[in-house]
VOPAGU-2260 file (C-alpha; in pm, 1 decimal, decimal comma):
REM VOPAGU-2260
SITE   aa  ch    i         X         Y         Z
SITE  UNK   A    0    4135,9     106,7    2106,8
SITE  UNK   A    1    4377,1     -56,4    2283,3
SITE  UNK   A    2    4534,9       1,9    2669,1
SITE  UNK   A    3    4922,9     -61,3    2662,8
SITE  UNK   A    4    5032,3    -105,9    3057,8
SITE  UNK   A    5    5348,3     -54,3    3194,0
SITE  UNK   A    6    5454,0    -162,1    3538,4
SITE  UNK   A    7    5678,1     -26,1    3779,1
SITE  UNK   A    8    5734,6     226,7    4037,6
SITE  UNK   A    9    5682,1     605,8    4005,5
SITE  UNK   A   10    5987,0     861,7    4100,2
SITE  UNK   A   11    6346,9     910,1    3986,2
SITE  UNK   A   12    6468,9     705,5    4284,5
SITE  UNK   A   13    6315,1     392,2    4103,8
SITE  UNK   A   14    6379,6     468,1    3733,8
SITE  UNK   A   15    6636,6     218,7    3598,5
SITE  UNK   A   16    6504,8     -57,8    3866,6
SITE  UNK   A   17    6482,9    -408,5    3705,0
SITE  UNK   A   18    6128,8    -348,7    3837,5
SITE  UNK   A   19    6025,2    -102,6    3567,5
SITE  UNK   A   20    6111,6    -203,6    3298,3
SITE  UNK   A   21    5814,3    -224,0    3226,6
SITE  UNK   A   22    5760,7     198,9    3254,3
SITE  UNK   A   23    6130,5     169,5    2990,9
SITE  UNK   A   24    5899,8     -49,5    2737,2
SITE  UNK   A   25    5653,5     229,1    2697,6
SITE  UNK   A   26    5914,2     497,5    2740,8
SITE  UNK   A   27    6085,3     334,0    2412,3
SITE  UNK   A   28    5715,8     294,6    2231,6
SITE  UNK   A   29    5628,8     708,9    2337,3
SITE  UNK   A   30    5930,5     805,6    2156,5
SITE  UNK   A   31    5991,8     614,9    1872,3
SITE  UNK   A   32    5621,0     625,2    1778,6
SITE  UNK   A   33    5529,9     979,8    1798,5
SITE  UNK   A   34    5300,8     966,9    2107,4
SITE  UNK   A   35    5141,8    1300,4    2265,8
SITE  UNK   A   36    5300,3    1415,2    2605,4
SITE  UNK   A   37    5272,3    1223,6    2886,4
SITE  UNK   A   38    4943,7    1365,0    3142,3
SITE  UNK   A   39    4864,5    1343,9    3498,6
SITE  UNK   A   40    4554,6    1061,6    3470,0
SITE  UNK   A   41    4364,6     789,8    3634,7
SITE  UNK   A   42    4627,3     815,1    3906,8
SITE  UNK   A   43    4938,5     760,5    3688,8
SITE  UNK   A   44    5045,9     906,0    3373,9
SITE  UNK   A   45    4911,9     868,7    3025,7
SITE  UNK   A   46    5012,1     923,7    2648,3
SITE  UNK   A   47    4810,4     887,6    2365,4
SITE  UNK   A   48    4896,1     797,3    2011,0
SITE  UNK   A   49    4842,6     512,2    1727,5
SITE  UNK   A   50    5027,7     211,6    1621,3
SITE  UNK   A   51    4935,3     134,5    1260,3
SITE  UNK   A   52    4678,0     372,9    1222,1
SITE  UNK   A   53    4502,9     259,7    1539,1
SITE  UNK   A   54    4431,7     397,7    1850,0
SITE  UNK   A   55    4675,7     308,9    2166,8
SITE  UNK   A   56    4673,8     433,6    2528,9
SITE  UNK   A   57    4969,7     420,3    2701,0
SITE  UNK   A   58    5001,0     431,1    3074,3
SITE  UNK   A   59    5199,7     422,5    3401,6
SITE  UNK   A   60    5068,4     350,7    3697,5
SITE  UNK   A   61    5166,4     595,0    3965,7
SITE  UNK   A   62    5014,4     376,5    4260,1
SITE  UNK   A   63    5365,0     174,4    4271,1
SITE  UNK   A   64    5384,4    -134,5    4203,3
SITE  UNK   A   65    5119,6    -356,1    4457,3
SITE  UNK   A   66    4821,1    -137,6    4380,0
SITE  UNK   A   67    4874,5     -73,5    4013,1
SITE  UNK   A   68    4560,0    -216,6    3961,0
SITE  UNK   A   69    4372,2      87,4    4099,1
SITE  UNK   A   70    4501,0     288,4    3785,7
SITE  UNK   A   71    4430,3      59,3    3504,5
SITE  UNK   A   72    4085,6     -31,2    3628,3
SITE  UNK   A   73    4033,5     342,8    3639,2
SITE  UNK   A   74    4145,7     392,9    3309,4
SITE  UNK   A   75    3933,9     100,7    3184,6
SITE  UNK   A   76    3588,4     233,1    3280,3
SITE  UNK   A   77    3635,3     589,3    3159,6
SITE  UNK   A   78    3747,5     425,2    2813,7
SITE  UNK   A   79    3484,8     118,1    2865,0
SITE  UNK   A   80    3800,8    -149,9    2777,0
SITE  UNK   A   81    3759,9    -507,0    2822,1
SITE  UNK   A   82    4064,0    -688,0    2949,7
SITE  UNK   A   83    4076,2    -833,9    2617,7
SITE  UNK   A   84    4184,2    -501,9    2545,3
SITE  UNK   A   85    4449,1    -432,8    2771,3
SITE  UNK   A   86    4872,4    -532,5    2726,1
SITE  UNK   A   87    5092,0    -540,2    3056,9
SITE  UNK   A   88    5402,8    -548,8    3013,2
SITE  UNK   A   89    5625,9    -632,2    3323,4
SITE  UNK   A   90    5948,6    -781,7    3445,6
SITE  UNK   A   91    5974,5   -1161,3    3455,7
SITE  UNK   A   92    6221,8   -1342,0    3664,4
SITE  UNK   A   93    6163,7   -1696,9    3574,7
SITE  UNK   A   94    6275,9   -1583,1    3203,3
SITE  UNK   A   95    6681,2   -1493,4    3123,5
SITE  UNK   A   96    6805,9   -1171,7    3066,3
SITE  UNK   A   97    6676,4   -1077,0    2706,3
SITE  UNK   A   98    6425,9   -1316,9    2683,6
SITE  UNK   A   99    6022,5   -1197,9    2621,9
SITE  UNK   A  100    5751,4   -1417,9    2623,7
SITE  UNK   A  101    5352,7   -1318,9    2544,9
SITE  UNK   A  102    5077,3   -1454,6    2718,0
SITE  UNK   A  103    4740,5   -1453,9    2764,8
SITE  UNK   A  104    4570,5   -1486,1    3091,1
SITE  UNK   A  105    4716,8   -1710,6    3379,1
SITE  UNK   A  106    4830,3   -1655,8    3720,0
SITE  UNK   A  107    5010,7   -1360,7    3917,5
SITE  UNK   A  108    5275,3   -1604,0    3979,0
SITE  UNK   A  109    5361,5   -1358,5    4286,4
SITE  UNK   A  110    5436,5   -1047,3    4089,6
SITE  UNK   A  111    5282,4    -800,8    4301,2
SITE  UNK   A  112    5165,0    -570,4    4012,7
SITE  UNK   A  113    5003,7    -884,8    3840,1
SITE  UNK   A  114    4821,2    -974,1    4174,9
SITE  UNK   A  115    4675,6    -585,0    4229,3
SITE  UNK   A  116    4553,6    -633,3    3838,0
SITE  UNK   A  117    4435,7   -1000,2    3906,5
SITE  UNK   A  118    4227,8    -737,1    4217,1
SITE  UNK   A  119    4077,1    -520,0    3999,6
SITE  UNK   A  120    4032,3    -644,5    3604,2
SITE  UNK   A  121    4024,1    -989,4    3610,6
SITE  UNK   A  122    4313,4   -1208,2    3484,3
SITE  UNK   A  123    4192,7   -1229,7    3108,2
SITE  UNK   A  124    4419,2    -977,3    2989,1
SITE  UNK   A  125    4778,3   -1031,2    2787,3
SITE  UNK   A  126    5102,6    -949,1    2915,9
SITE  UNK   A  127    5411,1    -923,4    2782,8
SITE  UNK   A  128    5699,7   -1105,0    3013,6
SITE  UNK   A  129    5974,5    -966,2    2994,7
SITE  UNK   A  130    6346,8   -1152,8    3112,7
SITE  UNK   A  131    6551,0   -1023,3    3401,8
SITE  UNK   A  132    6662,0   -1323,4    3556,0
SITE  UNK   A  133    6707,9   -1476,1    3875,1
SITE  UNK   A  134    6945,0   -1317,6    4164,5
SITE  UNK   A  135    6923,4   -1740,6    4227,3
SITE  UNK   A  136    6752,8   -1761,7    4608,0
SITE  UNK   A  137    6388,3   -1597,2    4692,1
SITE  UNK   A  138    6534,2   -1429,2    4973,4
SITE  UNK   A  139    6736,3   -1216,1    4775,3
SITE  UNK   A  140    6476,8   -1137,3    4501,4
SITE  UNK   A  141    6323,7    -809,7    4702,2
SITE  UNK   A  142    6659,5    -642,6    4646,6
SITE  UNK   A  143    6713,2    -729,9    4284,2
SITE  UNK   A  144    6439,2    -630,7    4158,9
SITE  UNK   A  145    6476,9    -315,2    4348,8
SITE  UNK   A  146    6784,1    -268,4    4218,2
SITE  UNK   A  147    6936,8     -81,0    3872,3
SITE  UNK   A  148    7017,6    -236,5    3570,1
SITE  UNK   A  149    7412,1    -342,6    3598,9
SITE  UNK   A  150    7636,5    -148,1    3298,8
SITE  UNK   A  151    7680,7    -497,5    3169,6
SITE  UNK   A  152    7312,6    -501,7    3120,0
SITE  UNK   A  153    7271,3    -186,2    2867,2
SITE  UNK   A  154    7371,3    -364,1    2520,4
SITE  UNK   A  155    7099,9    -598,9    2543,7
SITE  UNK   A  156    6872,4    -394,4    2748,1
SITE  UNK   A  157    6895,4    -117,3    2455,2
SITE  UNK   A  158    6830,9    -396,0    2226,9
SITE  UNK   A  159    6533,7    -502,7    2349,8
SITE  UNK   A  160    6348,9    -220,8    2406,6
SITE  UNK   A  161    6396,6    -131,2    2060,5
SITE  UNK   A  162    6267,2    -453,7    1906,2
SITE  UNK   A  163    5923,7    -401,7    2141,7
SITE  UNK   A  164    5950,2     -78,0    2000,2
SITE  UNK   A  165    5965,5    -223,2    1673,0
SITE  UNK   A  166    5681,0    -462,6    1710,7
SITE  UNK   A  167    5450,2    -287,4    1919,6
SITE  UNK   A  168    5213,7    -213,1    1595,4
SITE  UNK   A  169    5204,3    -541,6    1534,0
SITE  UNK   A  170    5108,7    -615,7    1886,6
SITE  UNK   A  171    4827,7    -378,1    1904,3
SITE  UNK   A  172    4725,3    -511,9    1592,9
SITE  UNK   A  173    4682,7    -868,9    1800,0
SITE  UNK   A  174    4983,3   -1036,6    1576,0
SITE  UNK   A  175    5241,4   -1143,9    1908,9
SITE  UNK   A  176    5427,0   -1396,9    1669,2
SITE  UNK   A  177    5481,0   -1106,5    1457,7
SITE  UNK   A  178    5584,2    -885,3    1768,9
SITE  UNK   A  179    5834,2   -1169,7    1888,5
SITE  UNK   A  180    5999,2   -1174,8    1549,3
SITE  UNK   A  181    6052,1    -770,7    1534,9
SITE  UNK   A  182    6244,0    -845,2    1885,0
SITE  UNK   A  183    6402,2   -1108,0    1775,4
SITE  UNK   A  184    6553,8    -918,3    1500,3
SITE  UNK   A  185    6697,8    -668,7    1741,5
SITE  UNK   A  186    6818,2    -934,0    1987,2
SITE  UNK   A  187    6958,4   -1174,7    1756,3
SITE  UNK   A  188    6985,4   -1032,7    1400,4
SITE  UNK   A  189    7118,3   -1218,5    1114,4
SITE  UNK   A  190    7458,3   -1299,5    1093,0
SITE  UNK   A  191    7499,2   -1076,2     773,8
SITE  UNK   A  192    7341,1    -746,4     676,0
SITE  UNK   A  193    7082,6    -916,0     391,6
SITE  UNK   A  194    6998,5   -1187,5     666,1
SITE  UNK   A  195    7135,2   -1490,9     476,4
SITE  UNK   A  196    7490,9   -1626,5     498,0
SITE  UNK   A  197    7711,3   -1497,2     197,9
SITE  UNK   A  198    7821,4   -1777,3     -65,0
SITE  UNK   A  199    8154,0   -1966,2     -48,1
SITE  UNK   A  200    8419,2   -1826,4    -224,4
SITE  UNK   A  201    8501,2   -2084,8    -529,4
SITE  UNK   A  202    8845,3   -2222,0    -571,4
SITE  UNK   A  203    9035,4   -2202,1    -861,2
SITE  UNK   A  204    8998,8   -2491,7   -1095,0
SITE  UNK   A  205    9302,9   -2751,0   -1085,2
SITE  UNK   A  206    9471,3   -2545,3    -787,2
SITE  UNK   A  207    9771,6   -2677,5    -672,6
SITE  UNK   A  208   10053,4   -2610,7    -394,2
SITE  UNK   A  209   10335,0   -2618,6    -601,7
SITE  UNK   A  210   10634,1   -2442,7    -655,2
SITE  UNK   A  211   10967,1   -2413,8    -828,4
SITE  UNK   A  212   10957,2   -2436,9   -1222,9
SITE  UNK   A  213   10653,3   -2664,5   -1247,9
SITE  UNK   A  214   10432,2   -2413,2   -1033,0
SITE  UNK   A  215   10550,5   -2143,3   -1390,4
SITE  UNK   A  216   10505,1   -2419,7   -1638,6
SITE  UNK   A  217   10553,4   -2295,8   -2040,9
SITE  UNK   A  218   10364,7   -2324,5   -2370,2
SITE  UNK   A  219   10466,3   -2613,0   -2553,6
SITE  UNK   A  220   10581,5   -2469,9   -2877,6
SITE  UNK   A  221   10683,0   -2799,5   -3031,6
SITE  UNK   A  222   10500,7   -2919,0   -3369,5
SITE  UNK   A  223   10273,0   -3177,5   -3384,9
SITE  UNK   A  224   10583,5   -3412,9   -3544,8
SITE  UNK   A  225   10810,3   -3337,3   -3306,4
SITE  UNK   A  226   10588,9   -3428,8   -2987,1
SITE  UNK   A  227   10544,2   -3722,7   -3165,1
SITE  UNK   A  228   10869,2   -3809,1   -3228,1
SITE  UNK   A  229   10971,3   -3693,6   -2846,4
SITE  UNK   A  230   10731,9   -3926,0   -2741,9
SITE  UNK   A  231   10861,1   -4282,1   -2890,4
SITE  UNK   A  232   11259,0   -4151,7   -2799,7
């Protein structure tokens, strides 16, 4: 069984946030995979289902964001997880806009979700980083990340949630190169529908840019003797 965290902050008020996309990610994976209804649990909300014919919990921490921890170690006794066992996937603003990363273990790097997890579980647990960029200065990075989505943001917002959509199986399956690729597709697909570039078009043999009479040149219909003749004239 595996525990498939997302982070962000509960409430309408904070839904399309650059903070939760994290809660979008498992939004994306609950309805494109089936999932049961989400329930009132271990202090957020849950949804279960299976990727690839195996078990996955999905959940949202309804602590907001700095004590998210509280939930997921919650949910981790009842279902005796390891952290091995558990996938948070969050916002990341050292990566661009579109970009996802996996890792496993490491530091909070100041994500205040990470650091309530870091709290309660331990920090031996993968996460999935996903890009939202930089508003460029520290002091501004409270109220961007508090802050929706721009409309210029939704074509490759869309995009990516799909392609973790698309991958998640292969995620809970513990393939993340596999998972990368499936977003990749959906952020960057091949330039042509079969995914390889289509084949020059051959020119025609001997072509020439000419015209006038030559360019609508006619059958010789001379004889044998009389070329030959034409030709010592």
């Amino acid at each position: 069984m595996k525990l498939f965290v997302g982070l962000g902050n509960p409430g309408a008020k904070y839904a399309q946030n650059r903070h939760n996309i994290g809660f979008m990610a498992l939004d994306r994976i609950a309805l494109d995979h089936g999932f049961g209804p989400w329930k009132a649990r271990f202090q957020g909300e849950l949804a279960e289902g299976a990727l690839g014919g195996d078990k996955v919990l999905l959940l949202k921490p309804g602590t907001f964001m700095n004590l998210s921890g509280q939930s997921v170690g919650e949910a981790m006794r009842f279902y005796k997880l390891d952290p091995s066992d558990v996938t948070v996937f969050h916002d990341e603003l050292d990566l661009a806009p579109g970009k996802l990363k996996v890792k496993d273990g490491g530091g909070h790097a100041g994500h205040n979700g990470l650091r309530s997890l870091h709290q309660h579980i331990g920090d031996a647990y993968q996460r999935v980083r996903i890009g939202i960029g930089h508003p460029g200065h520290k002091d501004r990075v409270a109220g961007y990340v508090l802050h929706d989505f721009a409309k210029a943001d939704e074509g490759w917002l869309d995009d990516l949630l799909r392609g973790v959509s698309d991958g998640a199986a292969d995620l809970a399956r513990g393939e993340p190169g596999r998972f990368m690729n499936a977003v990749a597709l959906r952020v960057a697909p091949p330039r042509s529908s079969t995914g390889t570039a289509k084949p020059p078009v051959a020119a025609a043999p001997d072509q020439k840019k000419t015209t006038g009479p030559e360019a609508e040149a006619k059958p010789d219909k001379r004889s044998a003797l009389q070329r030959l003749a034409d030709r010592f004239s």
